[in-house]
OpenMM code with the backbone's topology and positions (N, CA, C; nanometers):
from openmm import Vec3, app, unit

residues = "UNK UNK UNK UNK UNK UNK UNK UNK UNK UNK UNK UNK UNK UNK UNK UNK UNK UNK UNK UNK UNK UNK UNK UNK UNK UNK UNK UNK UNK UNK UNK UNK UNK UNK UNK UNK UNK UNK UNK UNK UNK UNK UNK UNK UNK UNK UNK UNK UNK UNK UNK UNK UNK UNK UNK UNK UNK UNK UNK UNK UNK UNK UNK UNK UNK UNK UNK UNK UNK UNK UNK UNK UNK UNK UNK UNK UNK UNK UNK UNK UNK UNK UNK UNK UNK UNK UNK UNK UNK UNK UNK UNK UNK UNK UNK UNK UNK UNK UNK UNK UNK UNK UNK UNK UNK UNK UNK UNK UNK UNK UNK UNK UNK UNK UNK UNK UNK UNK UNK UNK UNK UNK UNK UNK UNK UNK UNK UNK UNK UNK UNK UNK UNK UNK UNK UNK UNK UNK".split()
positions = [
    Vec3(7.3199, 8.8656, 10.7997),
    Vec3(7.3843, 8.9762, 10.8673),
    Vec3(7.5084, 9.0182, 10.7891),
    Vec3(7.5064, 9.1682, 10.7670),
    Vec3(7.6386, 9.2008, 10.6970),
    Vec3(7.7696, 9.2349, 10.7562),
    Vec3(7.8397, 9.1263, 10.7136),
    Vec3(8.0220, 9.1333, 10.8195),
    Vec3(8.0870, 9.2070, 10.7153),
    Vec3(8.1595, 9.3343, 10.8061),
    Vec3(8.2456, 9.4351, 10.7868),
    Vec3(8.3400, 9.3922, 10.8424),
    Vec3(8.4850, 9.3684, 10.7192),
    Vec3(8.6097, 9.4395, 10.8100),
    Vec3(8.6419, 9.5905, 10.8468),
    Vec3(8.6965, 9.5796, 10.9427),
    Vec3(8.7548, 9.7615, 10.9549),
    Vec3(8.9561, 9.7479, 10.9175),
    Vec3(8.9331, 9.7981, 10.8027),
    Vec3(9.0867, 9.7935, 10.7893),
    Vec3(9.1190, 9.9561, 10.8094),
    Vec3(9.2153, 9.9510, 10.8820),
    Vec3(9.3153, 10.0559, 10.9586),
    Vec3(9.4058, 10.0379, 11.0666),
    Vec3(9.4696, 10.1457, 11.0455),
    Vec3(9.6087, 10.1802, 11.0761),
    Vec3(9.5599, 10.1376, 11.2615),
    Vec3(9.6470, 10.0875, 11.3272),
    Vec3(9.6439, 10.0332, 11.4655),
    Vec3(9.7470, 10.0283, 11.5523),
    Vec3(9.8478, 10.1247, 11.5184),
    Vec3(10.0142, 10.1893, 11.5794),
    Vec3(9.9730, 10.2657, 11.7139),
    Vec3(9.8692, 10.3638, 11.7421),
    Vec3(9.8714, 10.4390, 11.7895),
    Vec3(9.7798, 10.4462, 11.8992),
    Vec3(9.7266, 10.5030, 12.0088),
    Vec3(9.6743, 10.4717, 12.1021),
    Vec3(9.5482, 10.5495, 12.0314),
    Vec3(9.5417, 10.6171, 11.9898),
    Vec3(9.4173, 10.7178, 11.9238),
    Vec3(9.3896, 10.6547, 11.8169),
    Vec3(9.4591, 10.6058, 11.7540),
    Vec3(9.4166, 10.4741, 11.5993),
    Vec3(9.3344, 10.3866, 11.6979),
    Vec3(9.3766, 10.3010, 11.8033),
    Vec3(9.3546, 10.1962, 11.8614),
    Vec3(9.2089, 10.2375, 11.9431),
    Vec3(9.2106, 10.3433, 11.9627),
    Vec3(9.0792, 10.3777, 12.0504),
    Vec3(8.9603, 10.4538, 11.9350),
    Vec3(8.9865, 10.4845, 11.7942),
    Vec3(8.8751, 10.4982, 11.7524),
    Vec3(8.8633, 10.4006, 11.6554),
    Vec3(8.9534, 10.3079, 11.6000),
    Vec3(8.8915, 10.2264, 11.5710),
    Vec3(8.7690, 10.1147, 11.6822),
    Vec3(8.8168, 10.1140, 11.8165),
    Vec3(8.7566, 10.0301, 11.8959),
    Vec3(8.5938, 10.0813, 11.8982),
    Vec3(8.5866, 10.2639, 11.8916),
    Vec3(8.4523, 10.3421, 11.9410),
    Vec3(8.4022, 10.3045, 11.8068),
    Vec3(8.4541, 10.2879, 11.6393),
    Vec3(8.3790, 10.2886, 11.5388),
    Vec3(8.3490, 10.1352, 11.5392),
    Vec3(8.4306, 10.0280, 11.5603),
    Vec3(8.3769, 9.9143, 11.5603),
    Vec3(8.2544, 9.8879, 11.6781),
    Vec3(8.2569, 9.9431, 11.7663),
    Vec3(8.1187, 9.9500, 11.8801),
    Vec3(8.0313, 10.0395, 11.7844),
    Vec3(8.0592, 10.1157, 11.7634),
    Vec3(7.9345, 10.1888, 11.6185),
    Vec3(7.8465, 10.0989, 11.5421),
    Vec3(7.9385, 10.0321, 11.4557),
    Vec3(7.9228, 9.9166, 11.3611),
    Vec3(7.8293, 9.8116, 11.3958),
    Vec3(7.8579, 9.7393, 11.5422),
    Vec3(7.7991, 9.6779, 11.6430),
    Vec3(7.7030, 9.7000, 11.6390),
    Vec3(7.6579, 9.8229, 11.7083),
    Vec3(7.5288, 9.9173, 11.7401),
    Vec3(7.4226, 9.8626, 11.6635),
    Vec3(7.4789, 9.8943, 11.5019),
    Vec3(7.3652, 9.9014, 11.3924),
    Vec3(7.3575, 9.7564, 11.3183),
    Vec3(7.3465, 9.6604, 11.4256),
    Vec3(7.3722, 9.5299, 11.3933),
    Vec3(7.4336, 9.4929, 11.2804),
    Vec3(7.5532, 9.5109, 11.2403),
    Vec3(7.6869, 9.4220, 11.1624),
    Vec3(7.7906, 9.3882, 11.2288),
    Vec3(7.8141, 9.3083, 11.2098),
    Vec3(7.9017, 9.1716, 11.2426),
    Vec3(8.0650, 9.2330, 11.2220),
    Vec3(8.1297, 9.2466, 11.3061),
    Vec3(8.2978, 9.3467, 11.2719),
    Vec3(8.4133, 9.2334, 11.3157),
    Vec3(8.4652, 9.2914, 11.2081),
    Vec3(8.6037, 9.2170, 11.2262),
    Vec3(8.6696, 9.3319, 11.2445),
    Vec3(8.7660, 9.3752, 11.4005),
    Vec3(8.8547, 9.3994, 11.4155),
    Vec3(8.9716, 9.3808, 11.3884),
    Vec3(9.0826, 9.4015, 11.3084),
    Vec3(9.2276, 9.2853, 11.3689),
    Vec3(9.2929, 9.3717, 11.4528),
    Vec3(9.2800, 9.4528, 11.5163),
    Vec3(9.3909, 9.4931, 11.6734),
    Vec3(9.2964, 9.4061, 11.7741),
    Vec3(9.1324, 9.3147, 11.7911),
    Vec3(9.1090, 9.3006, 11.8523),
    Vec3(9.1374, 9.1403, 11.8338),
    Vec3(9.0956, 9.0975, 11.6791),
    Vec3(9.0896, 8.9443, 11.6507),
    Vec3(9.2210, 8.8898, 11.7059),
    Vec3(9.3278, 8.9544, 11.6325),
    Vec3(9.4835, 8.9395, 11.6593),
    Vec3(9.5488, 8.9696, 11.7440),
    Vec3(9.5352, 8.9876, 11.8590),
    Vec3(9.5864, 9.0130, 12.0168),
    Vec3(9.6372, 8.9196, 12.0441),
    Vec3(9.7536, 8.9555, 12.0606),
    Vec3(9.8388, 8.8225, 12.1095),
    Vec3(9.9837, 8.7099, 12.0286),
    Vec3(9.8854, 8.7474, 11.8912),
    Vec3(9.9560, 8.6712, 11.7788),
    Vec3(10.0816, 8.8029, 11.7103),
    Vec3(10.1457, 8.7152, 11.6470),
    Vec3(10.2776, 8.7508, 11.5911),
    Vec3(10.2980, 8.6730, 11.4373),
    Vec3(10.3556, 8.7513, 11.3454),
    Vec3(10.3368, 8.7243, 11.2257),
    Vec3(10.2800, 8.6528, 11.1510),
    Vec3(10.3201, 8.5201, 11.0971),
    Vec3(10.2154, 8.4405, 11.0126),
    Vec3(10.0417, 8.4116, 11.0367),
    Vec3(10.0774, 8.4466, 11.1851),
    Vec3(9.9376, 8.3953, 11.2466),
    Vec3(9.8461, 8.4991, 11.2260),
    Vec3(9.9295, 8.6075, 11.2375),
    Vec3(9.8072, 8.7920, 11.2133),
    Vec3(9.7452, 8.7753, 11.0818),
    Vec3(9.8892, 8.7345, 11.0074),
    Vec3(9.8222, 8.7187, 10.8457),
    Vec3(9.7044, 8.6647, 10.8049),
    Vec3(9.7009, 8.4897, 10.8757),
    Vec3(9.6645, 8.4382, 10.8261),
    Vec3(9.5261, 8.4784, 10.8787),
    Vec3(9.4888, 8.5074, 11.0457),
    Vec3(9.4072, 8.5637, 11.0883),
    Vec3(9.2796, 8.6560, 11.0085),
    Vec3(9.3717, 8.7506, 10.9587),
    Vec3(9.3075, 8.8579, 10.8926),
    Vec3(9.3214, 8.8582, 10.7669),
    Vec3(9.3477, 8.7441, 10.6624),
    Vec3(9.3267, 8.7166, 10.5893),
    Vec3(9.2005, 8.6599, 10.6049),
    Vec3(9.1673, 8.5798, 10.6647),
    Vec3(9.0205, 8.4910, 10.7020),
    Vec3(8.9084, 8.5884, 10.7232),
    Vec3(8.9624, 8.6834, 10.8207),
    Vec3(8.8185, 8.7445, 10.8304),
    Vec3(8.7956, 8.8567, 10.6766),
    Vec3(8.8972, 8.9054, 10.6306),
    Vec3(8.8759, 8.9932, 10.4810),
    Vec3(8.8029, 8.8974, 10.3737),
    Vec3(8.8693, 8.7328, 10.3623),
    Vec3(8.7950, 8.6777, 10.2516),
    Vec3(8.6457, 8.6501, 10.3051),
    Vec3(8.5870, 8.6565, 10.4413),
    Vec3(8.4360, 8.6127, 10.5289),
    Vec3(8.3957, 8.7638, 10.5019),
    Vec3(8.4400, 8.8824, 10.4837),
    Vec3(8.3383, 8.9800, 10.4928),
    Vec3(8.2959, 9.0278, 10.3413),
    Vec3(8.1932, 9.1132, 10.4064),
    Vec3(8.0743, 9.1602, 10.2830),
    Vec3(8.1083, 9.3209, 10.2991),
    Vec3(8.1505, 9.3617, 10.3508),
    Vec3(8.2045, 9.4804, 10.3259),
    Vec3(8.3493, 9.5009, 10.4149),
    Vec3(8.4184, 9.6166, 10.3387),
    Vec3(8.5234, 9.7249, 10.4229),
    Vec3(8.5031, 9.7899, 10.4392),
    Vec3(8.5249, 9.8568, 10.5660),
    Vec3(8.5528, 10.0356, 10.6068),
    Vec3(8.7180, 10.0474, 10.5916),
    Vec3(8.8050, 10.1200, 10.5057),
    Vec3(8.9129, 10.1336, 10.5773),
    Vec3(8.9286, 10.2996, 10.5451),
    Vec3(9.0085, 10.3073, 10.7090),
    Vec3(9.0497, 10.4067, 10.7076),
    Vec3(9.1565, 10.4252, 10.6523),
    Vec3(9.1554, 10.5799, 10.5873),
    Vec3(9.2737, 10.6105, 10.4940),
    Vec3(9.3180, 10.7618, 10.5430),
    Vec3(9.3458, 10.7797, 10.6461),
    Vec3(9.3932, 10.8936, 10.6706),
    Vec3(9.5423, 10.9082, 10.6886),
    Vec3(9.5988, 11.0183, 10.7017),
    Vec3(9.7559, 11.0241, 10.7162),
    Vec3(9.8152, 11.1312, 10.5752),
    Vec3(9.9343, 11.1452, 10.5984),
    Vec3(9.9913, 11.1939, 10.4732),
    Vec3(10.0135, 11.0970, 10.4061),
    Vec3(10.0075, 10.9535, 10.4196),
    Vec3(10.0467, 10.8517, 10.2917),
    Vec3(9.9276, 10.7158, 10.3908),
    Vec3(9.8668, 10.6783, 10.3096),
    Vec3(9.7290, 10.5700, 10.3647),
    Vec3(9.8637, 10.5053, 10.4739),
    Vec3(9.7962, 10.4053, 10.5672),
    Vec3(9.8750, 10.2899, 10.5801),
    Vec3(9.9131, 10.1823, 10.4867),
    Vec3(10.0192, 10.1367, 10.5276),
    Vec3(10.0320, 10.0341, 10.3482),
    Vec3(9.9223, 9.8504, 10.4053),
    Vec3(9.9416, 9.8442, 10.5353),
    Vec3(9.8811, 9.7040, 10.5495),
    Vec3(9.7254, 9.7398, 10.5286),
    Vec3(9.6686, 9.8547, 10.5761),
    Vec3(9.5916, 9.9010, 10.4921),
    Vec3(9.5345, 9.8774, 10.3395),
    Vec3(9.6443, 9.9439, 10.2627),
    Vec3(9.5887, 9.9627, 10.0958),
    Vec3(9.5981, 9.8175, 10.1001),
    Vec3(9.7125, 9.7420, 10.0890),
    Vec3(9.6693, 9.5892, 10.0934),
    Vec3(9.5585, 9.5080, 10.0596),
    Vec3(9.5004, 9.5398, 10.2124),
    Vec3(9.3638, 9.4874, 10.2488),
    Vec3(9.2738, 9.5536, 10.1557),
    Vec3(9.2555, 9.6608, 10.1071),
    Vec3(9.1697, 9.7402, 9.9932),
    Vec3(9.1774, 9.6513, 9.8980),
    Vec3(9.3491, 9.6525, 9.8376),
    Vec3(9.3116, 9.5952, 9.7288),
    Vec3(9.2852, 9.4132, 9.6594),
    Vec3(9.3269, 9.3345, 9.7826),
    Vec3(9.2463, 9.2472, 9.8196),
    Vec3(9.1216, 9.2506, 9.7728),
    Vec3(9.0533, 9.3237, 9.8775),
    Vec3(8.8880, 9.3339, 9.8926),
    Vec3(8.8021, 9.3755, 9.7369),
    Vec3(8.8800, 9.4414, 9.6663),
    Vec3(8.8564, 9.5286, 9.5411),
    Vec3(8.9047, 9.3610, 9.4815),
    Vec3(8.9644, 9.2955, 9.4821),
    Vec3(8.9623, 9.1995, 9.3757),
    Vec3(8.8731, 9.0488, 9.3663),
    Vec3(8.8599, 9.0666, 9.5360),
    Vec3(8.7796, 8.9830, 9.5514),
    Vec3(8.6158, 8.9972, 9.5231),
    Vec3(8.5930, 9.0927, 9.4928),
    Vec3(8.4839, 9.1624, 9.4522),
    Vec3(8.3741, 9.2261, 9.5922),
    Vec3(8.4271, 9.2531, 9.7032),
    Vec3(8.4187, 9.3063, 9.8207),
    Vec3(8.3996, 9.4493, 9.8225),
    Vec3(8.3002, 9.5356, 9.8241),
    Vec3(8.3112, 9.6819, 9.8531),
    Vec3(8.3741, 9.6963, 9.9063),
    Vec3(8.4326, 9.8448, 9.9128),
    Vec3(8.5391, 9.8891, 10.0158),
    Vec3(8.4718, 10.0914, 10.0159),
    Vec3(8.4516, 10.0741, 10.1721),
    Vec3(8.4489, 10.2165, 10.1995),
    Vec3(8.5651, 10.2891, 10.2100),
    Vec3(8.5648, 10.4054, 10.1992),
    Vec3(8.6824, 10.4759, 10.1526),
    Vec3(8.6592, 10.5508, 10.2665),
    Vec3(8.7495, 10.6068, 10.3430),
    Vec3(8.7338, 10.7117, 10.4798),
    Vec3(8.8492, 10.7425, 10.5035),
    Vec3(8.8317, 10.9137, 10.4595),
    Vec3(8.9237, 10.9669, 10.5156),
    Vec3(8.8588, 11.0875, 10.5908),
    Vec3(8.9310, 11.1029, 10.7318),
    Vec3(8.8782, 11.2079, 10.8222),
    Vec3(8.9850, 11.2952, 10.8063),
    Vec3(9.0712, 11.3133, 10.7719),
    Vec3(9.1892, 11.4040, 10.8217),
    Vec3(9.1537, 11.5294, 10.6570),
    Vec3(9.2130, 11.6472, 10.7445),
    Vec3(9.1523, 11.7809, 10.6594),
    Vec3(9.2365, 11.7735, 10.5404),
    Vec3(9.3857, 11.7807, 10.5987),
    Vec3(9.5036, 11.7575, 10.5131),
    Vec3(9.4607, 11.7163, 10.3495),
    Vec3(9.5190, 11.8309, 10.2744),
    Vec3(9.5223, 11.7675, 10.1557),
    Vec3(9.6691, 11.7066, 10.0684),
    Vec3(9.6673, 11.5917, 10.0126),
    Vec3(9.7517, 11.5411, 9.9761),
    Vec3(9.6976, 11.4755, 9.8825),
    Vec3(9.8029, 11.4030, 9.8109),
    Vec3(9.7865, 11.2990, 9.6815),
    Vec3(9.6745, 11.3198, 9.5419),
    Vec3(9.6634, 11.2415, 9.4849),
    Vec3(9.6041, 11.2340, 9.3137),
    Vec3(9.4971, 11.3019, 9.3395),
    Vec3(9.4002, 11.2967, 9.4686),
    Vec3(9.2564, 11.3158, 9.4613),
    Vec3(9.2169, 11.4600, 9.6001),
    Vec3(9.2966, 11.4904, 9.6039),
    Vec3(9.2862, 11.5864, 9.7716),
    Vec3(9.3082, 11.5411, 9.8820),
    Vec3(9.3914, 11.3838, 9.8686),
    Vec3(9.3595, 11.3366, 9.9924),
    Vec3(9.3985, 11.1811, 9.9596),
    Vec3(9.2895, 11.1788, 9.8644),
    Vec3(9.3406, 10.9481, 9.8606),
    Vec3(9.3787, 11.0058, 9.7067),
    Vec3(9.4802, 10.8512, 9.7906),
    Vec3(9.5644, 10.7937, 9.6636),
    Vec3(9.4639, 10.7820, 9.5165),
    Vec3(9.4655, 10.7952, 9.3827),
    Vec3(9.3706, 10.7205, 9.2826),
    Vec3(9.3461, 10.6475, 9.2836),
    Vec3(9.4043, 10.5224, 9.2764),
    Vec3(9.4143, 10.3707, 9.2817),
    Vec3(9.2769, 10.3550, 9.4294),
    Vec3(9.3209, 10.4023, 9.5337),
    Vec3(9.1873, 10.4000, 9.7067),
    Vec3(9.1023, 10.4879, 9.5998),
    Vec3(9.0897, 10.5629, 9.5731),
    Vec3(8.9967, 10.6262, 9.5496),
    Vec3(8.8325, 10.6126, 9.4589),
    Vec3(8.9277, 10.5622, 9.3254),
    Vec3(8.8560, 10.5687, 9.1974),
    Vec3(8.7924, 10.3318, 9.2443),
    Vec3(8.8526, 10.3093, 9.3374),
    Vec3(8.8304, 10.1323, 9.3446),
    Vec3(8.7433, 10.1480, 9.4149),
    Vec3(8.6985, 10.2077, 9.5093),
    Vec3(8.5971, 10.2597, 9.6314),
    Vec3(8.4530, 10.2141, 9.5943),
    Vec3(8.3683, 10.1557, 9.6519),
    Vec3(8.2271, 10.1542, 9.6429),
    Vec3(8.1617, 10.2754, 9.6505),
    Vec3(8.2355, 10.3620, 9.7999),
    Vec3(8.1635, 10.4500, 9.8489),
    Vec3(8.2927, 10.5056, 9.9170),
    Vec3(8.2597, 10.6936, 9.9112),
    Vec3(8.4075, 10.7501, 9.9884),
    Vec3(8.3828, 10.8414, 10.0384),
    Vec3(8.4263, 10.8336, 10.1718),
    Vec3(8.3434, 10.9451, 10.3104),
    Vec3(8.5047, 11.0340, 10.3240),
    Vec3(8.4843, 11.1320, 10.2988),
    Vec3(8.5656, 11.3135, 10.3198),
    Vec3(8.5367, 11.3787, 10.4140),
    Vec3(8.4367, 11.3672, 10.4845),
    Vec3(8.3868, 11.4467, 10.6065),
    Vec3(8.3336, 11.3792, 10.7437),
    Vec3(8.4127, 11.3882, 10.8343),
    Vec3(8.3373, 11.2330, 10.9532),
    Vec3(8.2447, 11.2546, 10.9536),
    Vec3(8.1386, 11.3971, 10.9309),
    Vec3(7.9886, 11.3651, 10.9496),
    Vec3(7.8779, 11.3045, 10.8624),
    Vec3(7.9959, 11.2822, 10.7498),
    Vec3(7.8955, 11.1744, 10.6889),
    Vec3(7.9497, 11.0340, 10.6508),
    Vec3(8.0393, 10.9803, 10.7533),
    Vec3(8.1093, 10.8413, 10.7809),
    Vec3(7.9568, 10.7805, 10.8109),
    Vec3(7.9090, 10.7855, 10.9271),
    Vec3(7.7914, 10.7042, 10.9307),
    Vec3(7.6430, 10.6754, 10.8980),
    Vec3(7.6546, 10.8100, 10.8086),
    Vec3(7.5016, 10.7607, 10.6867),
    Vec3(7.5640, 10.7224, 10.6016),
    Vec3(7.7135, 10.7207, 10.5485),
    Vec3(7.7930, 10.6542, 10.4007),
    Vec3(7.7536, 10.4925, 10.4442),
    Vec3(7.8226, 10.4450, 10.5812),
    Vec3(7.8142, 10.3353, 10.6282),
    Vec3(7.6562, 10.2501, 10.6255),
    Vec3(7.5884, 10.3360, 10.6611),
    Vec3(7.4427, 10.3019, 10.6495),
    Vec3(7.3503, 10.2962, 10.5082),
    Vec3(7.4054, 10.3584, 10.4313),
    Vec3(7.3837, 10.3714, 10.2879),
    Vec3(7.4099, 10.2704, 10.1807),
    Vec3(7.5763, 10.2318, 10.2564),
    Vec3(7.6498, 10.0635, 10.1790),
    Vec3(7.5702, 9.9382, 10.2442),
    Vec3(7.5262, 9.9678, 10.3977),
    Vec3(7.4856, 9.8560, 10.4223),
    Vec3(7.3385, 9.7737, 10.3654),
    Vec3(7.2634, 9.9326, 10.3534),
    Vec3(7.1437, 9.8518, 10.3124),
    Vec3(7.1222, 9.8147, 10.1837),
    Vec3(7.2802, 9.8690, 10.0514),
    Vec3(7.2560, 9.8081, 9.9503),
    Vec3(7.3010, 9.6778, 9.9475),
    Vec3(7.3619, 9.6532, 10.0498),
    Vec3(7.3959, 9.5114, 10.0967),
    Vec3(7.2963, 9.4031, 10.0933),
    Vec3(7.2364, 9.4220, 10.1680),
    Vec3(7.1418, 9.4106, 10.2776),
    Vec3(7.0384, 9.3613, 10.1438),
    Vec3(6.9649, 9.4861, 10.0816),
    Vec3(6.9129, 9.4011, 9.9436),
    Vec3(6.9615, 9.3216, 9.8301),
    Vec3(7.1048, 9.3091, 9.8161),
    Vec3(7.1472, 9.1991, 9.7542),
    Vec3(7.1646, 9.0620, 9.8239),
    Vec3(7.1509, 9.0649, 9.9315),
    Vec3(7.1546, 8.9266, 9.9816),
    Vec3(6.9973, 8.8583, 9.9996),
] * unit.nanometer
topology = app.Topology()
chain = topology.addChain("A")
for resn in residues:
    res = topology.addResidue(resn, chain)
    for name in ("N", "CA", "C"):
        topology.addAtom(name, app.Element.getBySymbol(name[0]), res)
């Protein structure tokens, strides 16, 4: 089974509620999600870290969201983590806004990306597309 983290921004009640509807997405299409607004409830610093450090080095893929006028930084982090650990990383940005090196993502998110969704309507065939090359490498 292929375990996805979802790395994104989790400040906001609308961050907090679509990450929750995309991780029930994720669910849906049987993969295994690591939340951290859901894993990490409760905990306070070292422990979030270490938390979500565990589930980023256990997964086989990322989704992170990268929207905003500047990504989240605990965010890129986790990207570039995942990018070194040799971890795909989906690239998603929903927001129209253009900004930065590429229309939008940073170079560095951009050009490290497995796969990079620009339009939410194709967030979940991108998602479905990474998984099943997954899916045949294992």
């Amino acid at each position: 089974m292929v375990k996805v983290y979802l790395a994104a921004p989790l400040f906001t009640l609308a961050e907090q509620s679509f990450n929750l509807s995309l991780a029930a997405y994720l669910k849906e299409q049987g993969l295994t999600v690591f939340c951290p607004q859901v894993e990490c409830q409760g905990k306070e610093g070292e422990d979030i870290y270490r938390t979500c450090l565990d589930g980023l080095s256990n997964s086989d893929l990322v989704v992170a969201i990268l929207d905003g006028a500047d990504a989240d930084s605990g965010t890129c982090w986790e990207c570039g983590y995942a990018v070194a650990k040799g971890i795909p990383v989906v690239a998603v940005r929903t927001d129209f806004r253009r900004s930065g090196d590429t229309g939008g993502f940073n170079a560095m998110l951009y050009y490290s990306a497995a796969a990079i969704v620009e339009k939410s309507s194709d967030l979940f065939p991108t998602i479905a597309r990474t998984k099943e090359r997954l899916v045949g490498r294992q």
